[in-house]
C-alpha positions as CSV (number, residue, x, y, z in Angstrom):
1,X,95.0,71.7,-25.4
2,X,98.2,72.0,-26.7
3,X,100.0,70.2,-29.4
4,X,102.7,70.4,-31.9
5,X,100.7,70.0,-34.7
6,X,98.3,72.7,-34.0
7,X,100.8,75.0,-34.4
8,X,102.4,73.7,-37.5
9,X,102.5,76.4,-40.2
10,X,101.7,78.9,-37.7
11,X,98.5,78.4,-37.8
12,X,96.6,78.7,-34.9
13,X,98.1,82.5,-34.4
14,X,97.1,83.1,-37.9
15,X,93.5,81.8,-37.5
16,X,93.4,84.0,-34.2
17,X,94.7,87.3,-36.1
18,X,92.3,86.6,-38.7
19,X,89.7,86.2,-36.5
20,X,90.6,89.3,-34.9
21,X,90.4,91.6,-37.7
22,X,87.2,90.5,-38.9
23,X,85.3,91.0,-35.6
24,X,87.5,94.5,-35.3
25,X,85.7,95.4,-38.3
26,X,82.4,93.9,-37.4
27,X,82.8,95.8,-33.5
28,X,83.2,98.8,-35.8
29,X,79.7,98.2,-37.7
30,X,77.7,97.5,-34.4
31,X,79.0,101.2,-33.0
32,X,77.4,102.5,-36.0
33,X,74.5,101.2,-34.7
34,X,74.7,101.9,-31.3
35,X,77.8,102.0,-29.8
36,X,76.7,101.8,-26.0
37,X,74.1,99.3,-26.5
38,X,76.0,97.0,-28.7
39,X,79.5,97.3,-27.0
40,X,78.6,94.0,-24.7
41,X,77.6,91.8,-27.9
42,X,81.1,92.8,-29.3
43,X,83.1,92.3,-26.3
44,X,81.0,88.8,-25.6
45,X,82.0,87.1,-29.1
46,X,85.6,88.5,-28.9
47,X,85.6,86.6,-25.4
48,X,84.2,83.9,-26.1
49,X,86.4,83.2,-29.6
50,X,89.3,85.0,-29.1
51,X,89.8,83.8,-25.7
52,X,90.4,80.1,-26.2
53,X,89.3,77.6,-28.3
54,X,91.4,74.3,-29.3
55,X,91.3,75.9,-33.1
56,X,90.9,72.1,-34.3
57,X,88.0,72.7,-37.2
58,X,90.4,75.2,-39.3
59,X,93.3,72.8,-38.4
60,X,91.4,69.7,-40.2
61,X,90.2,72.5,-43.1
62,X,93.6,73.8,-43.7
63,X,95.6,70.7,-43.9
64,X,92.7,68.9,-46.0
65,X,93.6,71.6,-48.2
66,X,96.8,70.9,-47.9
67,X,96.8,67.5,-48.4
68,X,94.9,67.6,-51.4
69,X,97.8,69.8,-52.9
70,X,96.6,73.2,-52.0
71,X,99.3,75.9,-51.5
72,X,99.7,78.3,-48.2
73,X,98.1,81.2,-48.8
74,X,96.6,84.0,-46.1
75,X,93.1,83.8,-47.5
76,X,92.7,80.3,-47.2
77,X,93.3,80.7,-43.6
78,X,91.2,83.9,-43.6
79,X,88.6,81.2,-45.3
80,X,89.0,78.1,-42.6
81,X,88.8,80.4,-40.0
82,X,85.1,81.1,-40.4
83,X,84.8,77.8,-38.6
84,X,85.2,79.2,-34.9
85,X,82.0,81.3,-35.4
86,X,80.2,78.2,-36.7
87,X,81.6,76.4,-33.8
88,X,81.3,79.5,-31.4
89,X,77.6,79.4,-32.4
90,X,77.0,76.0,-31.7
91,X,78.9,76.6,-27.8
92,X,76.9,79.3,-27.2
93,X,73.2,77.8,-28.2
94,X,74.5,74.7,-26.2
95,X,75.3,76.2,-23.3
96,X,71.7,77.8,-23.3
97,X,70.3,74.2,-24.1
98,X,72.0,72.7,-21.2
99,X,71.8,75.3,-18.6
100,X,75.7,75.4,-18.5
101,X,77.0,78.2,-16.3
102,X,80.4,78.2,-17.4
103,X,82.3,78.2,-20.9
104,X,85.9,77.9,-20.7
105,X,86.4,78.8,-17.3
106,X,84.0,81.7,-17.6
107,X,80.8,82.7,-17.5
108,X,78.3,81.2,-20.0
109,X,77.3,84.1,-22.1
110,X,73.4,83.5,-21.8
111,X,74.7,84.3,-17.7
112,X,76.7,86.7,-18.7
113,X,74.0,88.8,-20.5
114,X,72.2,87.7,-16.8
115,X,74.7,89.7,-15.1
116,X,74.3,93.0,-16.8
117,X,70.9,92.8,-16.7
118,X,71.7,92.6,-12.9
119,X,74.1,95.3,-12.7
120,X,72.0,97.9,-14.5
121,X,68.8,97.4,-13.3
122,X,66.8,97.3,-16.2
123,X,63.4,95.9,-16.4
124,X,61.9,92.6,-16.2
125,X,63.4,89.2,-15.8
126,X,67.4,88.9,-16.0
127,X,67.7,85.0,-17.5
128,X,65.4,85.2,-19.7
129,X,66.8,88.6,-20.7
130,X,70.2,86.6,-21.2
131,X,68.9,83.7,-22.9
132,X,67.2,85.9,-25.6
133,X,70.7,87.6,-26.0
134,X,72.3,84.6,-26.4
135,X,70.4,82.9,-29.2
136,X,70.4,86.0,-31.0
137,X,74.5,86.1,-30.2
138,X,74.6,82.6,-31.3
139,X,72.7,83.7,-34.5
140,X,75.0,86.6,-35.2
141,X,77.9,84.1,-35.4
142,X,76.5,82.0,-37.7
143,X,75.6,85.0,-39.6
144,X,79.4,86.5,-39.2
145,X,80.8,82.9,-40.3
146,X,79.0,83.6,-43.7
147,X,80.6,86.9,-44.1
148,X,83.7,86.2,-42.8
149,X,83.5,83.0,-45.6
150,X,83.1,85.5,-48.3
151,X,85.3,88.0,-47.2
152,X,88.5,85.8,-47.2
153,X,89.5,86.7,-50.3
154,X,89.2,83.6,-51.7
155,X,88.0,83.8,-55.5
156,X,84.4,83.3,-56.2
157,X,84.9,80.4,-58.5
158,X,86.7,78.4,-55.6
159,X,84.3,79.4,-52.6
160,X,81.2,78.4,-55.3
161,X,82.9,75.2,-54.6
162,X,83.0,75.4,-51.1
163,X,79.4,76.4,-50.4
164,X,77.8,73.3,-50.6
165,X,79.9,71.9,-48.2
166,X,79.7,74.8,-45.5
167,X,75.8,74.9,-45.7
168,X,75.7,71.1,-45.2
169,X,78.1,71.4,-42.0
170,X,75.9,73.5,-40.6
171,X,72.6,72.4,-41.4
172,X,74.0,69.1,-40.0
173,X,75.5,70.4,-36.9
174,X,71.6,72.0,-35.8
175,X,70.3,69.4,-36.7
176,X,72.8,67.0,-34.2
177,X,71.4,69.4,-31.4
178,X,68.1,69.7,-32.2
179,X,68.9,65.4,-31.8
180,X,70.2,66.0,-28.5
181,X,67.6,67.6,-27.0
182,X,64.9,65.5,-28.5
183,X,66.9,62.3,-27.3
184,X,67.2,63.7,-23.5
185,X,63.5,64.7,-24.0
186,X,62.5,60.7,-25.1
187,X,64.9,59.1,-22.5
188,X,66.6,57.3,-25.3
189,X,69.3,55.7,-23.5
190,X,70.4,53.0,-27.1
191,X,74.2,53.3,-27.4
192,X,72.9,53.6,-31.3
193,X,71.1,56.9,-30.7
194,X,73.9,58.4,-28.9
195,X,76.3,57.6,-31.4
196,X,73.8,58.8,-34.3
197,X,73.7,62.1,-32.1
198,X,77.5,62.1,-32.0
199,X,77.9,62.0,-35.7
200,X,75.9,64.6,-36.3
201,X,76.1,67.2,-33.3
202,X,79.8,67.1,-33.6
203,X,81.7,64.5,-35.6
204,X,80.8,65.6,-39.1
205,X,81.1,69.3,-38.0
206,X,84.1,68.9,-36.3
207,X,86.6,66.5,-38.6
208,X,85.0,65.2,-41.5
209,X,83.5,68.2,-43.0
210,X,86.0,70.9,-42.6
211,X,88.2,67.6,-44.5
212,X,86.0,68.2,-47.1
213,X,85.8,71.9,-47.4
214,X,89.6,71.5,-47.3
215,X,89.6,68.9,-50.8
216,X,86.6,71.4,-51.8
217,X,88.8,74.4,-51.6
218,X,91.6,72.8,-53.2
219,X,89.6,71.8,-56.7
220,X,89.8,68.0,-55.4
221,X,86.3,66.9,-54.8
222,X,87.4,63.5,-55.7
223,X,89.5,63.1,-52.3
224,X,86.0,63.7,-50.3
225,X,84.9,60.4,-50.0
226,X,88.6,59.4,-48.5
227,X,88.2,62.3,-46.1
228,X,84.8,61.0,-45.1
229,X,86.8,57.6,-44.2
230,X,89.2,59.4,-42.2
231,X,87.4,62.1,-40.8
232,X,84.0,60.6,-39.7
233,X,85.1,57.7,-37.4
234,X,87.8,60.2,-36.0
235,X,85.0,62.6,-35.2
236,X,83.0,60.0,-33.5
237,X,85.8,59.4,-31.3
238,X,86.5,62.9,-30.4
239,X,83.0,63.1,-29.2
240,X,83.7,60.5,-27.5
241,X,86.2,61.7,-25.4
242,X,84.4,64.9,-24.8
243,X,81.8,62.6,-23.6
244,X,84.3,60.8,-21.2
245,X,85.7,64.4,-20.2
246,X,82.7,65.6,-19.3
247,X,82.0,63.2,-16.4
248,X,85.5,62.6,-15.5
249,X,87.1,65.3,-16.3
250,X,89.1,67.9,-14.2
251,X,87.5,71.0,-13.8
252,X,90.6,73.2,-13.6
253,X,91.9,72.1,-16.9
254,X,88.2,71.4,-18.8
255,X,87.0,74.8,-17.7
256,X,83.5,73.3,-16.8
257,X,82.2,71.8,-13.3
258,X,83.0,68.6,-12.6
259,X,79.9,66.1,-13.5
260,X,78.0,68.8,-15.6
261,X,77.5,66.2,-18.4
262,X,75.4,64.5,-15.2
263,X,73.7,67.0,-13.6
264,X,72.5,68.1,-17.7
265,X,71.2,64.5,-18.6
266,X,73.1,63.9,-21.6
267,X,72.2,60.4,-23.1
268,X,76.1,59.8,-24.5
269,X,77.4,56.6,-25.5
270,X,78.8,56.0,-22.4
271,X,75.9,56.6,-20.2
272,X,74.1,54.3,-22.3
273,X,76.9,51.2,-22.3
274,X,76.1,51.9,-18.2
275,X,72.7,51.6,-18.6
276,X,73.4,48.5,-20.9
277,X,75.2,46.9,-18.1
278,X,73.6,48.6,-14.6
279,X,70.0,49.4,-15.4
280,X,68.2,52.4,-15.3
281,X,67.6,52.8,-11.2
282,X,70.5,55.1,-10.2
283,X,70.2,57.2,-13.3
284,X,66.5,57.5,-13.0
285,X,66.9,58.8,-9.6
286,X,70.6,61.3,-10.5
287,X,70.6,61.6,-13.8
288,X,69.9,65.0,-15.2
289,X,68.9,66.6,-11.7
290,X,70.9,70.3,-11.8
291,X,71.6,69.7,-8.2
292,X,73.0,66.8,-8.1
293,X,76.2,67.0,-5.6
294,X,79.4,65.8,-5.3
295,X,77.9,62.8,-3.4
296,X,76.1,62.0,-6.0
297,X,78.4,62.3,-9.1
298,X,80.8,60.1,-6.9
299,X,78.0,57.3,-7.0
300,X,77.2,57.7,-10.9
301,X,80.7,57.5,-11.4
302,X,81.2,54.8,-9.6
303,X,78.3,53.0,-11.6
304,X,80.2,54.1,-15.2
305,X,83.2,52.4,-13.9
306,X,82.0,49.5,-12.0
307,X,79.8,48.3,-14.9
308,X,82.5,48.6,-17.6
309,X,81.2,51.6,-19.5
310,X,84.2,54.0,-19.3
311,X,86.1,50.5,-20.7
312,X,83.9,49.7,-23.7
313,X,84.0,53.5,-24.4
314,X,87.4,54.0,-24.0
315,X,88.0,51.2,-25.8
316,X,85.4,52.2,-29.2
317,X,87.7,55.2,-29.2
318,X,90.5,53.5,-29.6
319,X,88.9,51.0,-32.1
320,X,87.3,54.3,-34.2
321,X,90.6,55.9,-34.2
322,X,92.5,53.1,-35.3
323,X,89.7,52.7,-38.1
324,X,90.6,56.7,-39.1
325,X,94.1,56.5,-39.4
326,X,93.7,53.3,-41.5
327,X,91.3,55.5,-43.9
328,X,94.3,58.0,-43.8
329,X,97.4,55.8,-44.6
330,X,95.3,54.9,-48.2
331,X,93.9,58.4,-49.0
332,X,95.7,60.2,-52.0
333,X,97.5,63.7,-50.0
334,X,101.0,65.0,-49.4
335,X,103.1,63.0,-47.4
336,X,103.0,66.8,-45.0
337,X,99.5,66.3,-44.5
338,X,99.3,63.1,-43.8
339,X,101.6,63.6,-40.9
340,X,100.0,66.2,-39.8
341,X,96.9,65.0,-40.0
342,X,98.1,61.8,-37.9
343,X,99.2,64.2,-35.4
344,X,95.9,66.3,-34.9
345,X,94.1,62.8,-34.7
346,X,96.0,61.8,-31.9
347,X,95.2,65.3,-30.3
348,X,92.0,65.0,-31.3
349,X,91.2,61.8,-29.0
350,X,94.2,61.5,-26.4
351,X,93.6,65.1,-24.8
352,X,92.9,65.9,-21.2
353,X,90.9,69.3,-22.2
């Protein structure tokens, strides 16, 4: 996804180069260790979050800094950018969760590992050698968002600030998957259970926190709860198109195959508004079958459509958003942030990636 108001202040190439520099530095501590060994864990996460990534989370920190009066400053950015290894630890558990094969166009990296199992003939089973690599890869980036936190350069007294609202992000964003999987495990198919799961596997994570770590870093607690206003409906949203993306989505441009939110089982708010209106007989028998073909993500899509799902979803994102960007014409920022902030909302929920 592009947009003009990722870029604004430079900032996405500035996340990127401070990214970049940290993980040099952590490539340089893992060939300490063992350089041949630990040269595929290095060159995985440098993948994986150098090589894309929509850079929204810092985008939402930074200008919720910015908005509550903050000044530009490198180790602020240094600071927001810690949220692509929270995020890049969330993709790569997911992707282990969910069987995906692909991230971004690429392969997953629990496959990945899979492959050079492959290639080098070592011992024993090669996927579940590459799904132990990858939770412990999604570990180390949660581990590496911590240091990379601290090692901003951002003074104590202000990150003591932050903290609470970092831990809570992420204690809320494991808990939103360990929700997902429990609610595909139950067959909940309630449109409220899939928007509780939205909240918390990637609305709070996503918008409304990294807001709030924004006002935090700033010295403006106060401005959270307006924040929260903005940023939590707006997160809900932006799920929601990732949830509308991921069945209808183009492959080419989404980096995933098409129909993998299907062939997974994911119980999102618009399977469930289909369910509402169809009944549960084609999804029992498609739903979440990993070989379900391109026969059969025709029909389910046909079912979305025909009973009005991708409408009432399309049109709760609209109603969400419109919701947000009230919240945001009443909270207390800079007139800067506020447009900018307009403009990543409308990124945020109109994008075809």
């Amino acid at each position: 996804m592009t947009h003009p108001f990722l870029d604004r202040a430079d900032l996405r190439e500035r996340v990127r180069g401070a990214l970049d520099a940290f993980l040099q530095r952590r490539r340089l501590r893992l060939a300490e260790i063992e350089p041949d060994a630990l040269a595929p864990v290095a060159e995985a996460v440098e993948a994986l979050v150098l090589g894309g990534g929509k850079r929204l989370r810092p985008a939402f920190a930074y200008w919720g800094y910015r908005g509550a009066g903050g000044a530009d400053r490198d180790e602020i950015v240094a600071a927001v950018a810690a949220l692509e290894l929270v995020q890049a630890s969330a993709l790569i558990h997911d992707d282990v969760m969910d069987g995906s094969e692909t991230r971004r166009g690429e392969p997953a990296v629990h496959r990945r590992f899979a492959a050079l199992h492959g290639a080098q003939g070592w011992r024993g089973d090669g996927d579940g050698f590459g799904t132990a690599a990858a939770i412990l890869l999604g570990d180390l980036c949660l581990v590496w968002s911590d240091e990379m936190l601290h090692a901003s350069g951002v003074d104590p007294e202000t990150l003591a600030r932050a903290r609470p609202v970092f831990d809570a992000m992420r204690t809320e964003v494991t808990i939103g998957q360990y929700l997902d999987v429990q609610t595909q495990a139950t067959g909940d198919t309630s449109t409220a259970r899939a928007s509780l799961v939205a909240r918390f596997k990637s609305a709070k994570y996503t918008i409304e926190q990294p807001l709030v770590l924004g006002a935090a870093l700033a010295g403006r607690e106060q401005l959270s709860k307006a924040y929260s206003a903005f940023g939590l409906p707006l997160g809900e949203a932006f799920q929601l198109r990732d949830d509308v993306l991921g069945v209808f989505g183009d492959p080419a441009v989404t980096g995933k195959p098409a129909g993998d939110d299907l062939r997974e089982g994911k119980r999102t708010y618009l399977i469930a508004a289909a369910i509402e209106q169809a009944g549960t007989a084609v999804f029992d028998d498609h739903l979440g079958d990993p070989r379900l073909d391109e026969q059969g993500v025709a029909l389910l899509r046909k079912t979305i459509v025909e009973s009005g799902a991708l409408r009432r979803t399309e049109d709760r994102i609209a109603q969400l958003t419109e919701e947000a960007l009230q919240a945001l014409g009443e909270a207390e920022i800079t007139d800067e942030a506020r447009e900018v902030l307009t403009g990543l909302a409308q990124a945020a929920t109109q994008r075809a990636v």
